[in-house]
TIVODO-830845 format. One record per residue (C-alpha): chain; x, y, z. Coordinates in pm, 1 decimal. Layout:
mol, east, north, up
A, X, Y, Z
...
***
This chain:
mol, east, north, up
A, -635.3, -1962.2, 996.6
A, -880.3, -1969.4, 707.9
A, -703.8, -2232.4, 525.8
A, -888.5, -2446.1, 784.8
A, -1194.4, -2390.0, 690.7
A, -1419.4, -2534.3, 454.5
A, -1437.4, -2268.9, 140.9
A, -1622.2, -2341.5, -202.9
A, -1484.0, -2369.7, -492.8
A, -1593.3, -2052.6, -707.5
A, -1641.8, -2073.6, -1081.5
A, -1245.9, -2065.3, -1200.7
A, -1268.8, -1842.6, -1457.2
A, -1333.9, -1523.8, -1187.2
A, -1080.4, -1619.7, -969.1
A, -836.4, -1663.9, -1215.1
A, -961.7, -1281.5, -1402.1
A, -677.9, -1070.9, -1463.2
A, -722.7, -694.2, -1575.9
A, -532.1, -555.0, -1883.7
A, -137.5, -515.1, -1819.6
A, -26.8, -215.0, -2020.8
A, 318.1, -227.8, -1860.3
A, 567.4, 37.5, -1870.2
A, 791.0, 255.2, -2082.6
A, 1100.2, 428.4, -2007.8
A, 1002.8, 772.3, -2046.1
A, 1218.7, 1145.9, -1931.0
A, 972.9, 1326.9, -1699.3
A, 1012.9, 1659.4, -1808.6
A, 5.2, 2320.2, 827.2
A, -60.9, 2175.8, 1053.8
A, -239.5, 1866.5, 1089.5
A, -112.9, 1512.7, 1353.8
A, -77.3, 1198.7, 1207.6
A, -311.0, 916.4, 1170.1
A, -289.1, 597.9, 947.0
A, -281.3, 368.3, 1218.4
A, -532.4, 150.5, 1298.6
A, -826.5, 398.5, 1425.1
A, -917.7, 125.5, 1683.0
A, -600.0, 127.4, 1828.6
A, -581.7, -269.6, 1848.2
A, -973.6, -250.8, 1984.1
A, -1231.3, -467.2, 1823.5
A, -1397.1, -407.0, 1482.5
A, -1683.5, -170.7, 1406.4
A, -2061.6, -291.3, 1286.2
A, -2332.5, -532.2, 1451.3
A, -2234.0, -875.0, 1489.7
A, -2568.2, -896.1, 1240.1
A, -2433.1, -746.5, 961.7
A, -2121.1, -939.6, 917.8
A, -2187.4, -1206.4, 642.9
A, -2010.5, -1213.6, 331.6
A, -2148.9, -1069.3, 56.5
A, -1921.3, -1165.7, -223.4
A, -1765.5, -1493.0, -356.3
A, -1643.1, -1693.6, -81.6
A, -1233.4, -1805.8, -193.9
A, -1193.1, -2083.5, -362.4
A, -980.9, -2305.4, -156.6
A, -597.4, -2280.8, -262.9
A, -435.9, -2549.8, 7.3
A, -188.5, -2465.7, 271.1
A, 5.0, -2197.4, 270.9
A, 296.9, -2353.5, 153.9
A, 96.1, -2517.4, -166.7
A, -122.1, -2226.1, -257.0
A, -378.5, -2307.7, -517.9
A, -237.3, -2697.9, -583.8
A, 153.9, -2587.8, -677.8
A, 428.4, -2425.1, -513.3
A, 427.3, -2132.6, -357.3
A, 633.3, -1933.3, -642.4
A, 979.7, -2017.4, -743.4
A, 1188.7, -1850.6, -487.4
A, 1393.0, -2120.2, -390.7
A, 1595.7, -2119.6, -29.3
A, 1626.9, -1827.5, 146.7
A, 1958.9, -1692.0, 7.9
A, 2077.2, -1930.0, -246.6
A, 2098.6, -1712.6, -534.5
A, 1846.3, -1564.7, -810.7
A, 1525.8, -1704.9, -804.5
A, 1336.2, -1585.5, -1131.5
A, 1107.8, -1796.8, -1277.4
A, 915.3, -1789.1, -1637.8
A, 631.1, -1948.3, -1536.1
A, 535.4, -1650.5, -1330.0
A, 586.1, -1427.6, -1610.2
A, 769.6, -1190.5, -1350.0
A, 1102.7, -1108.3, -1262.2
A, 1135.9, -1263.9, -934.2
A, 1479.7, -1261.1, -733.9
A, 1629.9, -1134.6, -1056.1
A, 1697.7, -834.3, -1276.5
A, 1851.9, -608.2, -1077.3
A, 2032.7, -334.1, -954.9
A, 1813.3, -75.8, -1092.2
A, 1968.0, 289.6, -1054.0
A, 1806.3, 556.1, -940.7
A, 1640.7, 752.6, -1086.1
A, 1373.4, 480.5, -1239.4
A, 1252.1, 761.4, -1502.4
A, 928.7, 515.5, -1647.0
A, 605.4, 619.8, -1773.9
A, 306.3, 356.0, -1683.9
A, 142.5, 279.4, -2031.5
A, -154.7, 448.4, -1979.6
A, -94.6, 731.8, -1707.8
A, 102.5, 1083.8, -1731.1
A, 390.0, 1176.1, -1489.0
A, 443.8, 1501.8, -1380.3
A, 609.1, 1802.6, -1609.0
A, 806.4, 1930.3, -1310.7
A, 1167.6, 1999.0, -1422.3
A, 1380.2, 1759.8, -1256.6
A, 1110.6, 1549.7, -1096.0
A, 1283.8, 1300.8, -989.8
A, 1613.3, 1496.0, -801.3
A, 1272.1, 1661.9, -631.6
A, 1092.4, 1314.3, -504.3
A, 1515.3, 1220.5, -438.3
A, 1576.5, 1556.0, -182.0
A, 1222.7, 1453.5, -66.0
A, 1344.2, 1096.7, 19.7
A, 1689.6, 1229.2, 194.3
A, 1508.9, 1488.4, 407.6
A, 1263.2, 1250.8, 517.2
A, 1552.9, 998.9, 580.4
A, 1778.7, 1240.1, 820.4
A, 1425.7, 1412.1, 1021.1
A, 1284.0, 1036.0, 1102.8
A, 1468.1, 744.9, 1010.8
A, 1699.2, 645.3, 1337.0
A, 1910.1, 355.7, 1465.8
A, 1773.7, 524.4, 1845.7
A, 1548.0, 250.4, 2003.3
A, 1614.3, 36.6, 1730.9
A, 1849.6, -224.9, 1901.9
A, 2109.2, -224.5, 1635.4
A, 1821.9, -196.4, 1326.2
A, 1645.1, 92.7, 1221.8
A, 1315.6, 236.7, 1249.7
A, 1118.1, 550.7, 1136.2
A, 993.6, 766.7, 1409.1
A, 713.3, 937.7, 1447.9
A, 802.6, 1300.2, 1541.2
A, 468.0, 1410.8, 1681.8
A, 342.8, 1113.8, 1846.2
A, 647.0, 1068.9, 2132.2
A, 887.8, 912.5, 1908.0
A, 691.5, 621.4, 1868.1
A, 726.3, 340.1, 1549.5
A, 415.8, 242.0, 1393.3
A, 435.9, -70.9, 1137.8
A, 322.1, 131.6, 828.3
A, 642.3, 344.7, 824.3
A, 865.8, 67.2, 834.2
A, 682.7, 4.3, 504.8
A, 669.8, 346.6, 390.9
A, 1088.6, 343.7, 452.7
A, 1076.8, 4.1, 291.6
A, 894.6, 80.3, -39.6
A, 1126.6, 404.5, -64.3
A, 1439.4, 252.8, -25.6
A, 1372.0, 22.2, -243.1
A, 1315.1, 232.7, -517.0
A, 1594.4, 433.2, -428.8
A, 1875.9, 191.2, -430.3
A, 1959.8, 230.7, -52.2
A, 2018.9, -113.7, 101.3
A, 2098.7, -55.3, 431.1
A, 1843.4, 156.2, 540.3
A, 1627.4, -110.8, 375.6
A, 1787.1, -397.9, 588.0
A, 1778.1, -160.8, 890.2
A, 1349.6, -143.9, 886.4
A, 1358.6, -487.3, 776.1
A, 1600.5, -609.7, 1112.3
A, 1338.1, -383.1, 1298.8
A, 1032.0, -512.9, 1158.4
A, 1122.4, -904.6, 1201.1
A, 1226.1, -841.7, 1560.2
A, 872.2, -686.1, 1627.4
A, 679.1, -988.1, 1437.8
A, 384.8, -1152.1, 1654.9
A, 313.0, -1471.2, 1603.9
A, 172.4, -1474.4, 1291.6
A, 449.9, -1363.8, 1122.9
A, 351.3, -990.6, 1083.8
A, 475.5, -708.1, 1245.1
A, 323.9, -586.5, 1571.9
A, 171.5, -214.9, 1447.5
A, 275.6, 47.2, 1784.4
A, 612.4, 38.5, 1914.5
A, 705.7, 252.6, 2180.7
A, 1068.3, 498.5, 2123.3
A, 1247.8, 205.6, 2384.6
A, 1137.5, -52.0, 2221.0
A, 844.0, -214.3, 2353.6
A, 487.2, -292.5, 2197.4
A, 237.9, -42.2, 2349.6
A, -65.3, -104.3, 2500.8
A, -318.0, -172.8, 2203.2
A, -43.2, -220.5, 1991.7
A, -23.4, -616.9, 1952.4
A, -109.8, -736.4, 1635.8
A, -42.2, -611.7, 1263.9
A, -211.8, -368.8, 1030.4
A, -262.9, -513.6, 715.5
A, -182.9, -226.6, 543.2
A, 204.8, -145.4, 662.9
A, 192.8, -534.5, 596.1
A, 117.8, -559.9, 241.0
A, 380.5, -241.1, 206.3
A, 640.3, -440.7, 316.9
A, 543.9, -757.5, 134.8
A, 558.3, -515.6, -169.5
A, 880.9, -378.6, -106.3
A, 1070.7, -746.7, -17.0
A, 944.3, -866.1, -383.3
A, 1060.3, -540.4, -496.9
A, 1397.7, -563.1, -329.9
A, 1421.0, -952.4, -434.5
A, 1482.3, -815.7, -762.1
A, 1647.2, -473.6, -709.7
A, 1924.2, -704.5, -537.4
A, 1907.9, -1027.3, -735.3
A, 1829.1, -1217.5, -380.7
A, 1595.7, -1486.3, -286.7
A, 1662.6, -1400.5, 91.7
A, 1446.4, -1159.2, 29.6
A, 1180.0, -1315.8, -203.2
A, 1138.0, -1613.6, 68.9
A, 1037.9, -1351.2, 347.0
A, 807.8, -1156.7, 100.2
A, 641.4, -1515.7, 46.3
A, 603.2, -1618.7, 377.9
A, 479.6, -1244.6, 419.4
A, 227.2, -1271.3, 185.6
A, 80.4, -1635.6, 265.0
A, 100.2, -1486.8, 645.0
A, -154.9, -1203.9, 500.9
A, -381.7, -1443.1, 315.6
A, -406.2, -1659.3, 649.8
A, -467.5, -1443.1, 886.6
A, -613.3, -1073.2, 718.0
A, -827.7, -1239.0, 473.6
A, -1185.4, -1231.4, 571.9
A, -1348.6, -1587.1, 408.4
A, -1553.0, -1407.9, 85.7
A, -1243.2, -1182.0, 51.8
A, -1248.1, -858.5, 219.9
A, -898.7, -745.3, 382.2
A, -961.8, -706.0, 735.1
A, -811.3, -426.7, 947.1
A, -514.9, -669.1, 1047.3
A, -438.6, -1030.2, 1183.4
A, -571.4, -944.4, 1569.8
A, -832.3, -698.2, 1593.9
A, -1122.4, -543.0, 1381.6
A, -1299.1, -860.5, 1357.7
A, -1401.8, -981.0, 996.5
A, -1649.7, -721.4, 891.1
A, -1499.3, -382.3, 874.5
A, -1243.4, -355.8, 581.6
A, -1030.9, 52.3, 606.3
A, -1091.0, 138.4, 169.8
A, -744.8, 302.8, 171.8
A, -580.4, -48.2, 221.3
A, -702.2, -211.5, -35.8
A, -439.9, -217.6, -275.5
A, -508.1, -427.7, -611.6
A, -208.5, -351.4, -821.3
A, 3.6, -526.2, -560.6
A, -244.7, -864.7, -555.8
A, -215.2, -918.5, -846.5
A, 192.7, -944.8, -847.3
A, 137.7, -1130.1, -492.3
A, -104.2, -1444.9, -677.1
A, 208.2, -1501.9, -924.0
A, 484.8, -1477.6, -611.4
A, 261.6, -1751.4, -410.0
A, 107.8, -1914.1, -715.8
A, -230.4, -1850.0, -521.5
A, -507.8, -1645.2, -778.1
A, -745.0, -1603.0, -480.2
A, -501.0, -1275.0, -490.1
A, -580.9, -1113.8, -811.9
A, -928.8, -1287.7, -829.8
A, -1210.0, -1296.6, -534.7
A, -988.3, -1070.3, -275.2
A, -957.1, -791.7, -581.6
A, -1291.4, -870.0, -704.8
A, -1431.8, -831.1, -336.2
A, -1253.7, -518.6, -236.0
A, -1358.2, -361.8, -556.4
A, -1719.3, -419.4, -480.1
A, -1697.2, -252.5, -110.9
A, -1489.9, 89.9, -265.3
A, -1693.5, 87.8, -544.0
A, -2030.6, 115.0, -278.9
A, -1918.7, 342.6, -29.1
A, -1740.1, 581.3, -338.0
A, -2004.9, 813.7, -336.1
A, -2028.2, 1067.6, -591.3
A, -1716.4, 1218.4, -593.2
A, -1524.8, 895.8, -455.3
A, -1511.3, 1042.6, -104.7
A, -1493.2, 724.5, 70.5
A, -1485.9, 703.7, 454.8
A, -1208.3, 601.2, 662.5
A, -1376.1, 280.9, 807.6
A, -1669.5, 46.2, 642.5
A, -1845.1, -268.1, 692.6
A, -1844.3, -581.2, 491.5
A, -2212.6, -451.1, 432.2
A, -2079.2, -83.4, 309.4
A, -2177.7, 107.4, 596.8
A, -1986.1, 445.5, 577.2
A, -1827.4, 526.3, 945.2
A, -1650.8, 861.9, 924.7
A, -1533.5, 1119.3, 655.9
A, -1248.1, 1122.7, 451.0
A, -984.3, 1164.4, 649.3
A, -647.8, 1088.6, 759.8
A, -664.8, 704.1, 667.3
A, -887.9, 733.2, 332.1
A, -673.2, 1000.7, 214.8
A, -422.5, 712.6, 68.4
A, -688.6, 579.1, -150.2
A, -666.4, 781.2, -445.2
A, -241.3, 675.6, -461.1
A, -304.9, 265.0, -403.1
A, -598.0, 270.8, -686.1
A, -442.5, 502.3, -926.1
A, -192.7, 263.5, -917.4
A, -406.0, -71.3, -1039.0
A, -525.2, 139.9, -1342.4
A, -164.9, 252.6, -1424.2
A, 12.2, -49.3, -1384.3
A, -286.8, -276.4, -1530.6
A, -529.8, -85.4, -1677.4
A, -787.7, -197.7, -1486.9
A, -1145.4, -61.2, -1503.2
A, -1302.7, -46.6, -1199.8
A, -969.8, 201.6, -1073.2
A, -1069.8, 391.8, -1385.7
A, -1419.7, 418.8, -1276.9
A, -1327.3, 524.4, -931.2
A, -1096.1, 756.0, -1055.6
A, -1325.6, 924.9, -1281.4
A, -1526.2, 1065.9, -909.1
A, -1220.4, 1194.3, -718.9
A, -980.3, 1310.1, -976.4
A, -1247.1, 1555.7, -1136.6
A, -1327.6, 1639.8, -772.0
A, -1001.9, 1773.4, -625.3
A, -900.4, 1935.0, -978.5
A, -1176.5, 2156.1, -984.0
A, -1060.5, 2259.2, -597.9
A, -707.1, 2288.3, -703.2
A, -395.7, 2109.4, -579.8
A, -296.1, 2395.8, -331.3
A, -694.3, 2425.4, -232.3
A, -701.9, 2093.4, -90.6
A, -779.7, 2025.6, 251.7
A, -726.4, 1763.0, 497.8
A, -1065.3, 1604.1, 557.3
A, -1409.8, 1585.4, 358.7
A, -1823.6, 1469.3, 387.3
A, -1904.2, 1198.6, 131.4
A, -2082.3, 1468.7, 22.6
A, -1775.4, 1706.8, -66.8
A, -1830.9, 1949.0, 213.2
A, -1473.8, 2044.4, 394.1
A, -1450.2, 1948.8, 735.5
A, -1098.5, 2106.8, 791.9
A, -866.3, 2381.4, 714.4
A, -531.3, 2256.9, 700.8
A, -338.4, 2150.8, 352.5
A, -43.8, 1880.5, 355.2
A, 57.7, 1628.0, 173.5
A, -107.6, 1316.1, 326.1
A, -447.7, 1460.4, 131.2
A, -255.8, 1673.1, -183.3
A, 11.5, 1398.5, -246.9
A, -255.6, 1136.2, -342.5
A, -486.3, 1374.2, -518.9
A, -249.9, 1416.0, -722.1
A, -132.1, 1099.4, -798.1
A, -519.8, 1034.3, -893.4
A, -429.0, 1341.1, -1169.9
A, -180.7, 1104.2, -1360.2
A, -509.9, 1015.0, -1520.0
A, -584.6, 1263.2, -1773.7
A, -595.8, 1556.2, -1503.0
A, -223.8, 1705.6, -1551.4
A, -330.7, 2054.6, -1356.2
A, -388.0, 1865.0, -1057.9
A, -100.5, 1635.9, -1105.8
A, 166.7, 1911.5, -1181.4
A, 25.1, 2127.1, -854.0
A, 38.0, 1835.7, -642.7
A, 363.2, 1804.8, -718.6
A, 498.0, 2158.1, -666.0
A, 302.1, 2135.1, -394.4
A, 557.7, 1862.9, -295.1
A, 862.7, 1991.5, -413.5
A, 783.5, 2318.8, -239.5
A, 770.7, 2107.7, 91.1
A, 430.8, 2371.0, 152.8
A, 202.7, 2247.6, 420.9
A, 264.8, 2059.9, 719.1
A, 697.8, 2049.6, 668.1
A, 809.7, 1840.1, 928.1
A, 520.5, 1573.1, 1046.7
A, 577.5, 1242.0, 1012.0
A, 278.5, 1123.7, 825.4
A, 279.2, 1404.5, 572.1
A, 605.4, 1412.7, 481.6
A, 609.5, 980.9, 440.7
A, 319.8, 986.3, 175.5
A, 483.6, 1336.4, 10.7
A, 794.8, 1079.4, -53.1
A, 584.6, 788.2, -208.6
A, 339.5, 1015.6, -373.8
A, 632.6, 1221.4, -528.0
A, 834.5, 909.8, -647.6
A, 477.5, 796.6, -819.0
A, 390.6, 1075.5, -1001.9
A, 781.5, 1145.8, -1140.6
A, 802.3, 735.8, -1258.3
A, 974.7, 624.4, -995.8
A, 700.3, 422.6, -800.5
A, 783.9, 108.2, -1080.7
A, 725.7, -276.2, -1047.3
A, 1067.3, -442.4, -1068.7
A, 869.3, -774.8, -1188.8
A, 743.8, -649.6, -1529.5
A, 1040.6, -807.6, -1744.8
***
């Protein structure tokens, strides 16, 4: 655990750096490819010479245990379900505000949402088809858990999040506290959910340890659900989720690593860095290694392997080595960035926005194919919504073509109807680009 180490103290005002929060305002919105976004190593070890491994950013400053992250409590949850737990201090909503009917309907201050006509009864009959084709109580032991369709019925970790996040935001409880009863009775020992699950039951082969990605999703979607439900049952679990993350994914200058048991400490996956949730998670735990050195870090590696047309590979190094195209794990990057800048206005998501949103609008939304060079060259043929979904959430700045074609894209269920994978990021990318992907917190 890294809290046992001995980490310097970096110069405060970095760590405790927060971008520009525009918030929100309510607003009326006018083929074929197999799944991926699992951990490419399937549990293995991680990529790049053992030389190459040191840290090349600010190492964390040193925030305690835990359970006193950064010399205070960690938030203001109180016990696991005794009531709301908001706190002003944070300057979030935090076990408190809710229920918030769907649909959400909000326009991020400085993004555009989609002119579909009913956008958000679209992303909705997205959500319910997705819901009855992989979401089952089969294998689940009296939970719930979101199969994949093409991969023998198997449960990966990041679409318990993907279900999480979604049912969140639309209102639906029990299939919430279905994944959730699923994920906890899957947790290793860290706290964080073993990644492959076989259709009975079991952990697979390779499949022991957690993927920091579906992790962070899920963290996400308890703080979410904390105040979608008024419930600090929920908001203690997303804090011990969190700390679990920062003590066991967090590489020592910063870098989110792969997951809490495999890919060693120096390759880092660009599509799960996710900033705009950091910063939400340093107020929850009351640690600002979140939205300081780990954001500050991670922003350094996408912003060296971006390329020119923000391209980024699905696997780097600590010391930006590019290992692969863009492909079926990159392809989330555009969503999880796009995100930071409309949330928080942050510049660096700007900047990286300003390579790949020019770069699939010029292609078209329906042009877009499912794998790229760095350099832009196409290295496939099929079109789906794992790649057009988060292109065009990247269009909801300043690139409304692309955002609107993405979307009918969507709403046309075109591509790749059925496959797990696609249609789980057509749902999330859908609900972002029609104002329904919101932050709960933001009072």
């Amino acid at each position: 655990m890294r809290n046992s180490y001995t980490l310097l103290l970096v110069g405060l005002g970095a760590v405790l750096s927060w971008a520009c929060d525009s918030g929100e305002s309510s607003a009326t919105a006018a083929d074929g490819a197999g799944s991926a976004g699992m951990p490419a190593a399937s549990g293995g070890s991680g990529a790049g010479s053992p030389g190459k491994g040191g840290s090349a950013g600010a190492p964390l400053a040193s925030a305690g245990s835990s359970g006193s992250a950064a010399g205070g409590n960690p938030g203001s949850g109180g016990s696991s379900g005794s009531g709301s737990a908001g706190a002003p201090a944070t300057g979030l909503l935090l076990g408190t505000g809710g229920p918030f009917a769907y649909p959400h309907d909000k326009k991020p201050g400085t993004c555009s949402l989609t002119t579909a006509a009913n956008a958000s009864g679209a992303a909705q009959a997205a959500y319910n088809g997705w819901k009855s084709a992989l979401v089952t109580a089969d294998g689940a032991v009296g939970a719930l858990r979101v199969r994949r369709n093409t991969d023998n019925d198997d449960t990966v970790s990041e679409g318990i999040g993907y279900g999480m996040i979604a049912a969140v935001y639309m209102n639906d409880r029990p299939t919430f506290d279905g994944l959730l009863s699923y994920a906890k009775a899957h947790f290793d020992a860290n706290g964080l959910m073993n990644w492959h699950i076989g259709s009975g039951g079991s952990v697979l082969d390779g499949g022991m340890g957690s993927a920091s990605d579906a992790d962070e999703d899920m963290a996400w979607a308890l703080v979410m659900a904390s105040d979608q439900w008024s419930s600090a049952a929920y908001l203690a679990d997303a804090k011990a989720m969190i700390n679990a993350i920062y003590d066991n994914s967090i590489a020592g200058d910063g870098m989110l690593k792969p997951g809490d048991a495999w890919g060693g400490s120096t390759t880092m996956f660009p599509d799960y860095f996710a900033p705009s949730y950091y910063r939400v998670f340093a107020k929850v735990v009351s640690n600002p290694n979140w939205s300081g050195a780990i954001v500050d870090r991670n922003y350094a590696i996408l912003a060296a392997v971006s390329g020119d047309h923000g391209l980024v590979p699905d696997k780097t190094t600590s010391s930006y080595d590019i290992t692969g195209n863009y492909s079926y794990d990159a392809c989330r990057t555009p969503w999880r960035i796009t995100m930071d800048y409309c949330l928080n206005a942050e510049p660096r998501a700007l900047a990286y926005l300003n390579k790949i949103a020019p770069f699939f609008d010029q292609i078209g939304a329906a042009n877009i194919v499912d794998g790229y060079a760095p350099s832009g060259s196409q290295t496939s043929n099929y079109h789906n919504m794992a790649f057009i979904g988060p292109a065009g959430v990247a269009g909801m700045v300043a690139h409304q073509t692309l955002l609107d074609g993405a979307f009918a894209f969507g709403a046309a269920n075109s591509g790749d109807a059925t496959g797990y994978y696609p249609q789980s990021l057509r749902v999330l990318t859908m609900l972002m680009m029609s104002g329904n992907f919101v932050d709960f917190t933001r009072p």
